[in-house]
Wavefront OBJ file of the C-alpha trace (Angstrom):
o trace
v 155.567 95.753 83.969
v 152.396 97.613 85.453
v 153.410 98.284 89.289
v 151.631 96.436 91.482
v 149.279 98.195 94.810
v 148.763 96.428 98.184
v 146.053 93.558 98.235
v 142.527 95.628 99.137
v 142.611 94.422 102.925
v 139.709 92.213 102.102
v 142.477 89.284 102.677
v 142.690 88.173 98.810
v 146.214 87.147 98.049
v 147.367 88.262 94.795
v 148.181 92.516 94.678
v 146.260 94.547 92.316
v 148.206 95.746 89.350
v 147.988 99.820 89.080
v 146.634 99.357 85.815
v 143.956 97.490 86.679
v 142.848 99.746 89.251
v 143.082 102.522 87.334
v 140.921 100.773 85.133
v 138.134 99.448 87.266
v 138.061 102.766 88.820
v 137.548 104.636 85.737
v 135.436 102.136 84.494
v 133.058 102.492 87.886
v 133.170 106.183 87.191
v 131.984 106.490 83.555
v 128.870 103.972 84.877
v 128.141 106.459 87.559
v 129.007 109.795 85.587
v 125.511 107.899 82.418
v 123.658 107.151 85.859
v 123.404 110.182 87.316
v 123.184 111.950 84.737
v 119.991 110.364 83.353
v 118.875 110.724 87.173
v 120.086 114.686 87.385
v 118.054 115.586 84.305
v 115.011 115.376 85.642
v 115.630 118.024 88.695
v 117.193 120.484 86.483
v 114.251 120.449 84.335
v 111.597 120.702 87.054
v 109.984 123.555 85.798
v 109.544 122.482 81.584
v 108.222 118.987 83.189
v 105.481 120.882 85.829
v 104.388 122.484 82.302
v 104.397 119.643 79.763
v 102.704 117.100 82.450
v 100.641 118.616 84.526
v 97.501 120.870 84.209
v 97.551 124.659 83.795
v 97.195 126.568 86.884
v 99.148 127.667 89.950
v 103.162 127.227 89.176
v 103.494 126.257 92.848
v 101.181 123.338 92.711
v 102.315 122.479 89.658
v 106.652 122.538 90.581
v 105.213 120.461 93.755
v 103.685 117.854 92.068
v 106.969 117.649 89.957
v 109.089 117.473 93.039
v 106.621 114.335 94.500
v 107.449 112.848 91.244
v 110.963 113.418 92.147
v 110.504 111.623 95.463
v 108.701 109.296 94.371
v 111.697 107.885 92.301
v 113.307 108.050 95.874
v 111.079 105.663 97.656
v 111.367 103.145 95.054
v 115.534 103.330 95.504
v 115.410 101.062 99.225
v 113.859 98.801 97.242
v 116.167 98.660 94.024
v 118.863 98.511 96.760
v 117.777 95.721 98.537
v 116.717 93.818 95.178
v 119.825 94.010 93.885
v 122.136 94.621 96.478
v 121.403 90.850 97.062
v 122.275 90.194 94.040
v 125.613 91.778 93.942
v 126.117 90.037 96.966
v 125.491 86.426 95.358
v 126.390 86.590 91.501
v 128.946 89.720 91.932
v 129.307 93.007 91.008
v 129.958 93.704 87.523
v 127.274 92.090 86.261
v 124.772 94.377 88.626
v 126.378 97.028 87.846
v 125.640 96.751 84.074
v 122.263 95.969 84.604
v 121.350 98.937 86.459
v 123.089 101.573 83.989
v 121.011 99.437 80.761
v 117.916 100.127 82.988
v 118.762 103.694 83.917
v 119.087 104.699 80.486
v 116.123 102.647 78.794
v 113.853 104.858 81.596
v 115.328 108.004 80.808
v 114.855 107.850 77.158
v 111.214 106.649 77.994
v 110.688 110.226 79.807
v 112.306 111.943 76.718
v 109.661 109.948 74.492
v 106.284 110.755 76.617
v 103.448 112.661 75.155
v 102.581 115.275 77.302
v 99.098 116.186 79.133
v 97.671 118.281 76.395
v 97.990 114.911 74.278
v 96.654 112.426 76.338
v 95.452 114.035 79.693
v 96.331 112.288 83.076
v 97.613 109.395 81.227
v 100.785 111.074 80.750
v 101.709 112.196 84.498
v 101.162 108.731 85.242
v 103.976 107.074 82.600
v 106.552 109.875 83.445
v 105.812 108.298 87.291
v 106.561 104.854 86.125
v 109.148 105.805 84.388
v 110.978 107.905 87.339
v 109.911 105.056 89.073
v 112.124 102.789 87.067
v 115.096 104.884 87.334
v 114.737 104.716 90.921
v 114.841 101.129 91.542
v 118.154 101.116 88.752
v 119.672 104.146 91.122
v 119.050 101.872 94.298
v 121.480 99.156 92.900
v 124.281 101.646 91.541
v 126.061 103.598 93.934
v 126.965 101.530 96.960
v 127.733 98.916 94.183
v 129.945 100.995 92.327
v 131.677 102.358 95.643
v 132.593 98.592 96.523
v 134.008 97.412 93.249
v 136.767 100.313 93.535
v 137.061 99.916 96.876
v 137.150 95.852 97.178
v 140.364 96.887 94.362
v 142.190 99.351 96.063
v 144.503 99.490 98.444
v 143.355 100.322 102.764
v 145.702 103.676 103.102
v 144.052 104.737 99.986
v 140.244 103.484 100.040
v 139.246 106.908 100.071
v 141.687 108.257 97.425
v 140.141 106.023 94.865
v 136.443 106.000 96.297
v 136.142 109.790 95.794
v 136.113 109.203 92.029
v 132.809 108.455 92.833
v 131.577 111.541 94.381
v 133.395 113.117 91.559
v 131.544 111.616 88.740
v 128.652 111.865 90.603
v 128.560 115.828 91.027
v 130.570 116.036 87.118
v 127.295 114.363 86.022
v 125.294 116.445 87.402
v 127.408 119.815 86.265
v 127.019 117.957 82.786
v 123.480 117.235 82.688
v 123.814 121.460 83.885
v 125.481 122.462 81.323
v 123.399 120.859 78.604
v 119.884 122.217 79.821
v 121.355 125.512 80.190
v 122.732 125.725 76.134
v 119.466 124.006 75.241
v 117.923 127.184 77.047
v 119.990 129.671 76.697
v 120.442 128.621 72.480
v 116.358 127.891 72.018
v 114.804 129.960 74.700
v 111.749 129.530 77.396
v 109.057 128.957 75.069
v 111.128 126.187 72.820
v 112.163 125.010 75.963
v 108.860 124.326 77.421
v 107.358 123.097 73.820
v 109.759 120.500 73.034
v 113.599 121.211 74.088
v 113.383 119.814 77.505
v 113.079 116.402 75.652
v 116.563 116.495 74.419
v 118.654 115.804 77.087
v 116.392 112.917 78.348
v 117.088 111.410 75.059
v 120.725 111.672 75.074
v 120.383 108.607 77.337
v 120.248 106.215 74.605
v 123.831 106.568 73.155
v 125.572 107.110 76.897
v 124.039 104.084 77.983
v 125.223 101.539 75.869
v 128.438 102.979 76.118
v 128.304 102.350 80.134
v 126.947 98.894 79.394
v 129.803 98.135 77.038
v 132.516 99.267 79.150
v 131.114 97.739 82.338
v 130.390 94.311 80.718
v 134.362 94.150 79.863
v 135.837 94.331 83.688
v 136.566 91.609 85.848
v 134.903 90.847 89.095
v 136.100 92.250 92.397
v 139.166 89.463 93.486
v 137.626 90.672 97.603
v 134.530 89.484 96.269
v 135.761 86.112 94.879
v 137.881 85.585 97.737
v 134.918 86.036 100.290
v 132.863 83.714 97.433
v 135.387 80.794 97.771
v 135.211 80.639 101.759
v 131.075 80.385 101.509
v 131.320 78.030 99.359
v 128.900 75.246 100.317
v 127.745 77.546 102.659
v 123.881 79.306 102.346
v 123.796 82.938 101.314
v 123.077 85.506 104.058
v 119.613 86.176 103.519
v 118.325 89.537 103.707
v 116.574 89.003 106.937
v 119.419 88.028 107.944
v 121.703 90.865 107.063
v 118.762 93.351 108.431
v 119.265 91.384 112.144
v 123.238 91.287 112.315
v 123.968 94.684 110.589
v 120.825 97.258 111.704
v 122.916 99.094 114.110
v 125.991 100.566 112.334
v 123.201 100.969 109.340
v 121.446 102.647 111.732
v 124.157 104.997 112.737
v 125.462 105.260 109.171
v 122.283 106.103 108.116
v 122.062 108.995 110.466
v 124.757 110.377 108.873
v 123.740 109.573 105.254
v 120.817 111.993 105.936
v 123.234 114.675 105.561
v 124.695 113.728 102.456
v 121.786 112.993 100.752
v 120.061 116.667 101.689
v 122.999 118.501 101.309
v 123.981 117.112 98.027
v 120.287 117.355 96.439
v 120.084 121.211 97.997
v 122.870 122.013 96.482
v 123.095 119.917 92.968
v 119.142 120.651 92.165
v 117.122 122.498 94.619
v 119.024 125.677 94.261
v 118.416 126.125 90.929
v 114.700 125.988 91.586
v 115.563 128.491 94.707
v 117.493 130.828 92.431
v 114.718 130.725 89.646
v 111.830 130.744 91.519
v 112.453 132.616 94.978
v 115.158 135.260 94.144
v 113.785 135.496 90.215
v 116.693 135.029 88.251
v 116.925 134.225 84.865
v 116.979 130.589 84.118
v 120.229 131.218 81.727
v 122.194 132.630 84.738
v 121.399 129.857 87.507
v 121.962 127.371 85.659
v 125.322 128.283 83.987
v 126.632 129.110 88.104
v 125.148 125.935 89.131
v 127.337 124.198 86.100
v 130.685 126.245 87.657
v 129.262 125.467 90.860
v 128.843 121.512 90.392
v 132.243 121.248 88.594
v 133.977 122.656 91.183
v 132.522 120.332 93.767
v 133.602 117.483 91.280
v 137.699 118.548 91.095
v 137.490 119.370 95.214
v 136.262 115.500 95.844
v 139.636 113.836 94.845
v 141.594 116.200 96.884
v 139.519 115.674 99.721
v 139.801 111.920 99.197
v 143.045 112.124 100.411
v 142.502 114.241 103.049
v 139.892 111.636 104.214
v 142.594 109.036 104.290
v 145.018 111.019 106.232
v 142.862 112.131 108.661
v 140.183 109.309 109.083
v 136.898 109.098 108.622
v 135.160 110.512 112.391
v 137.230 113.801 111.664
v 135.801 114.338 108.007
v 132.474 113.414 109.320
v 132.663 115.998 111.883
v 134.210 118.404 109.673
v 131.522 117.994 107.061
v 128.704 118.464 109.749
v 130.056 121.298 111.331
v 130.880 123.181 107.815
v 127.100 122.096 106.311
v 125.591 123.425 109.851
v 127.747 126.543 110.414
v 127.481 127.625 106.427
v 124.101 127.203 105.117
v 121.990 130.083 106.412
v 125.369 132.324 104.755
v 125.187 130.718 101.954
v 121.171 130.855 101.325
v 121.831 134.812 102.182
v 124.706 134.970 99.873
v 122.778 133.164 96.853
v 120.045 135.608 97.876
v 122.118 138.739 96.214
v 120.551 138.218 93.079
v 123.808 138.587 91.116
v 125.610 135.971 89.160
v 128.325 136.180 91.075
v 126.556 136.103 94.289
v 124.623 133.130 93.196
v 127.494 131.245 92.536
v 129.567 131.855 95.671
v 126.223 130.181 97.884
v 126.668 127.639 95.853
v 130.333 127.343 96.694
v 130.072 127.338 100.142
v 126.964 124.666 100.562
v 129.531 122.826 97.663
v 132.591 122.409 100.187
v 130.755 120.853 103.348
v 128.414 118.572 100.537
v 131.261 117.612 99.198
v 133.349 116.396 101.641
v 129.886 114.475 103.093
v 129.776 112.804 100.278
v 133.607 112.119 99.673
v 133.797 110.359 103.135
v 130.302 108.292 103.041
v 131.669 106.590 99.635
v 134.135 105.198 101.241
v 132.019 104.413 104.581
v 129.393 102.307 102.825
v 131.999 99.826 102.074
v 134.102 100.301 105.410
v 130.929 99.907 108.019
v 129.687 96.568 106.417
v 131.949 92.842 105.522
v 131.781 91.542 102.391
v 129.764 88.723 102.057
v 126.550 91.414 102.924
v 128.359 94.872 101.644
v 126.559 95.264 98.630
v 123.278 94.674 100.620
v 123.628 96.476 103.762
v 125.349 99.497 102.031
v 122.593 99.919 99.429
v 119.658 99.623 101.669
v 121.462 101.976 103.991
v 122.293 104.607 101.770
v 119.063 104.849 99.209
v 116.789 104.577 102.733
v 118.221 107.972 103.534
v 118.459 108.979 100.212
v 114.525 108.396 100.146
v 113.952 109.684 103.330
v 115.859 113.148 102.987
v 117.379 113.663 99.330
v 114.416 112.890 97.252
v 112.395 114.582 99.358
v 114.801 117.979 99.757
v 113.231 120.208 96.899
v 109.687 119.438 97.928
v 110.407 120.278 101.924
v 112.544 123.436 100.379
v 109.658 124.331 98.166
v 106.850 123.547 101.017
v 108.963 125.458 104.048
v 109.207 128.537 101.906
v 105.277 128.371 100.976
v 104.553 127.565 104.391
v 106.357 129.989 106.254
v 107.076 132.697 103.839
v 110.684 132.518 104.891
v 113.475 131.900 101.994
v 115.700 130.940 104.613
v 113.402 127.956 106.023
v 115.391 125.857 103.663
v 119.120 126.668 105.494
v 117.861 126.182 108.594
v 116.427 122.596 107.941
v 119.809 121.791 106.422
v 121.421 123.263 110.042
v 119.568 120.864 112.006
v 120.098 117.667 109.854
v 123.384 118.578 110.017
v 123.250 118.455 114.126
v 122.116 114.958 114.013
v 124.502 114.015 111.662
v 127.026 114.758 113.718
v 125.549 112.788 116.818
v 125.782 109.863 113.728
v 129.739 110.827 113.599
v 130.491 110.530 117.100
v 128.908 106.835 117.642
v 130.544 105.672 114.617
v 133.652 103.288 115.423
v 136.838 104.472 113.202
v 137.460 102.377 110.244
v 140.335 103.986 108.163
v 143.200 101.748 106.869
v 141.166 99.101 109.007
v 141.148 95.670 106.964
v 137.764 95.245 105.157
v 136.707 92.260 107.130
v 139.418 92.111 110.012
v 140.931 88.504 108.883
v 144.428 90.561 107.779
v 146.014 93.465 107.896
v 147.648 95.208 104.106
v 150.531 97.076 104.099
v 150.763 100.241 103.509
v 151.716 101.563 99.721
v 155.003 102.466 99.264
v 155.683 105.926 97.618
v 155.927 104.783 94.288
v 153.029 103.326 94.892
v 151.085 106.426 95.693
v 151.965 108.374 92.659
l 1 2 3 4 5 6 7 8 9 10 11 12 13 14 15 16 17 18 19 20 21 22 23 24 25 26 27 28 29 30 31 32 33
l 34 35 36 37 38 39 40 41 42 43 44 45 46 47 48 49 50 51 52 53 54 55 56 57 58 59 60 61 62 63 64 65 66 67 68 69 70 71 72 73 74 75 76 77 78 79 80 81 82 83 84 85 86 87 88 89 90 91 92 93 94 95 96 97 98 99 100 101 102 103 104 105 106 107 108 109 110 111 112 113 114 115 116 117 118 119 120 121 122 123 124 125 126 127 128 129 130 131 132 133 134 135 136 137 138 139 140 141 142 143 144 145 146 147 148 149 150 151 152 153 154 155 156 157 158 159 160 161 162 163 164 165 166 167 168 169 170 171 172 173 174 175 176 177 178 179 180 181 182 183 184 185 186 187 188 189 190 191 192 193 194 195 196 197 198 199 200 201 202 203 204 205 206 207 208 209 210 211 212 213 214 215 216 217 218 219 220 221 222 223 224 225 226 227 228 229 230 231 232 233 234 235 236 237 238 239 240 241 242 243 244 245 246 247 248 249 250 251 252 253 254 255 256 257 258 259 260 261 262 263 264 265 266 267 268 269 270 271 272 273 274 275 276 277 278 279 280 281 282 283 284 285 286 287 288 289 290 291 292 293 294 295 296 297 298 299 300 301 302 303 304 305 306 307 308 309 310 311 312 313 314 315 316 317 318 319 320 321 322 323 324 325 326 327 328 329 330 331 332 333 334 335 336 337 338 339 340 341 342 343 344 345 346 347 348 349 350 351 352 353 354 355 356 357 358 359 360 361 362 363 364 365 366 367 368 369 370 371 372 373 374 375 376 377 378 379 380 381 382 383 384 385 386 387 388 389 390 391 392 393 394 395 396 397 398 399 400 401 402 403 404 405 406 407 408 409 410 411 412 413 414 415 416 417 418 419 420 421 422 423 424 425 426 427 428 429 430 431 432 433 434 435 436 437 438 439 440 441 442 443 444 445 446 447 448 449 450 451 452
């Protein structure tokens, strides 16, 4: 027999057997590892799309208008959250979840497929928007989503353990999607690159995709969420009005703190690339092969700061996270600054620990802050709204504050002062570690056989 874990501290009965948890966890992570990656692409190959779909003339312009195509995929990801963080919240949230990876993946491939502005002139910026436009909406509905299947699974003194699988597949995506653009470039070279190469990885989506779809389609639904499904029974769904009136202020607050995440992680996993390329002149080989070291690094740290999460709490990582991000970026902008390989990827490092452990302990938060019956919902809308606000839009203010100012540094100091506010957001934020997901009762905690 499969030991059994605690119930999830949503209040369902029957425990969760460690090999289903294992499984809906790596399930949730092989959806998120397709989704991001399809999303982390793009970013990475900034400076092939400014050339293939936009007209000839000042790089800067041109690497700008990418980036507000990059944000633009940003604004649409509120909405995708709301849309179907509704529906999670009223048909579940496996079958959202393999919606938005089909979606994620049929957009990509659409970018990978586009003719280019020398072929059909201002026609073709246009369908790469709508297509980064699609991929934000599908990005809206996956995270938060994902975050609260594991953690509506697992059990409270370990939310945060499992949760961090998240983080982890998020940032191993993104050393992935790394790693292939820099043997595409380093194997064909800057001109094939430009000509045709950059449509590989875009295409790559396909195959990954209906892998995610497959394994997704095959789990069960969250037993929290069938549990909270059974007591509103008869009862009218929260409408999102609704949710908006009861739960604005701890999305407010969470929010506030979300701002952090979502510019540290996009400074680190895509505008330094751009920074290293572009600002310090490295070769495009080099930056990319540190940011792949870089970005898997920052995914084997997240598990091990999972657990730290859970034995410290969540306020303490919070605080830890904004006073690492605020006291480390101008270093690490000077460090990356070297010009050397190895001084390129020890920047990295350093933004890498505070992003990380931002991100590590606002998985586990989304899910925390909010009760079930409006967690898919409130977390979504909470978490792409910042995402839109500051993480789309992080490589466009990096690339404008440099113009603007003439100061490479612009960028670490922006990053210093989000990071102040954040941790305002940290102190105003109630505890909620090993707290039972809706207070109705309280789990016990995992013995240690359990743990292991």
């Amino acid at each position: 027999m499969n030991p059994a874990v605690p119930p999830a501290s949503g209040g369902h009965a029957a425990p969760v057997p460690q090999s289903v948890l294992r499984k809906v966890t790596g399930a949730a992570a092989a959806g998120t590892v397709v989704e991001w990656f399809d999303f982390a692409v793009y970013g990475f190959l900034a400076s092939q799309l400014a050339h293939a779909f936009f007209p000839a003339g000042d790089p800067i312009v041109g690497l700008l208008q990418t980036f507000a195509v990059f944000a633009v995929a940003f604004a649409l990801r509120p909405i995708g959250g709301a849309v179907f963080g509704v529906l999670g919240d009223r048909i579940g949230r496996k079958r959202v979840l393999a919606l938005t990876v089909l979606l994620m993946s049929g957009a990509t491939m659409a970018i990978g497929l586009l003719p280019t502005v020398s072929a059909i002139g201002v026609a073709a910026p246009i369908l790469l928007t709508l297509a980064r436009s699609v991929q934000g909406l599908s990005a809206g509905g996956e995270y938060a989503g994902a975050v609260a299947y594991v953690i509506e699974h697992a059990p409270a003194d370990q939310r945060s353990r499992y949760s961090s699988w998240m983080p982890a597949a998020t940032f191993g995506s993104f050393s992935a999607a790394a790693l292939l653009c820099w043997a595409l470039t380093a194997g064909l070279g800057s001109a094939a690159m430009n000509d045709w190469g950059w449509r590989i990885p875009f295409l790559v989506a396909a195959p990954l995709g209906i892998v995610a779809f497959y394994i997704r389609r095959r789990l069960d639904e969250s037993p929290v969420f069938q549990e909270a499904m059974e007591a509103q029974r008869g009862k009218e769904h929260s409408p999102l009005r609704r949710t908006l009136a009861v739960q604005w202020r701890p999305m407010l607050i969470l929010g506030g703190y979300i701002a952090l995440t979502a510019l540290s992680f996009y400074t680190f996993s895509t505008y330094m690339t751009t920074f290293l390329k572009e600002v310090v002149k490295m070769p495009a080989d080099l930056v990319l092969f540190s940011n792949v070291l870089a970005l898997a690094f920052a995914a084997a740290l997240a598990p091990v700061l999972g657990r730290v999460c859970d034995r410290i709490g969540r306020r303490r990582t919070m605080t830890a996270s904004s006073l690492l991000l605020g006291i480390l970026a101008v270093p690490a902008y000077l460090l990356a600054s070297g010009g050397t390989f190895a001084a390129a990827l020890g920047g990295q490092a350093l933004l890498a620990v505070g992003a990380v452990t931002a991100n590590v302990v606002t998985a586990v938060l989304l899910s925390e802050v909010f009760p079930t019956e409006v967690r898919y919902t409130a977390s979504a809308i909470t978490y792409n709204v910042s995402y839109a606000i500051f993480g789309g839009t992080a490589p466009f203010v990096a690339t404008w504050l440099i113009a603007s100012t003439g100061n490479s540094m612009a960028p670490a100091l922006y990053l210093t002062a989000v990071a102040a506010g954040a941790l305002l957001a940290a102190w105003l934020l109630p505890e909620t570690a090993h707290r039972p997901l809706d207070g109705r009762t309280t789990a016990q905690p995992a013995s240690a056989a359990q743990r292991a």
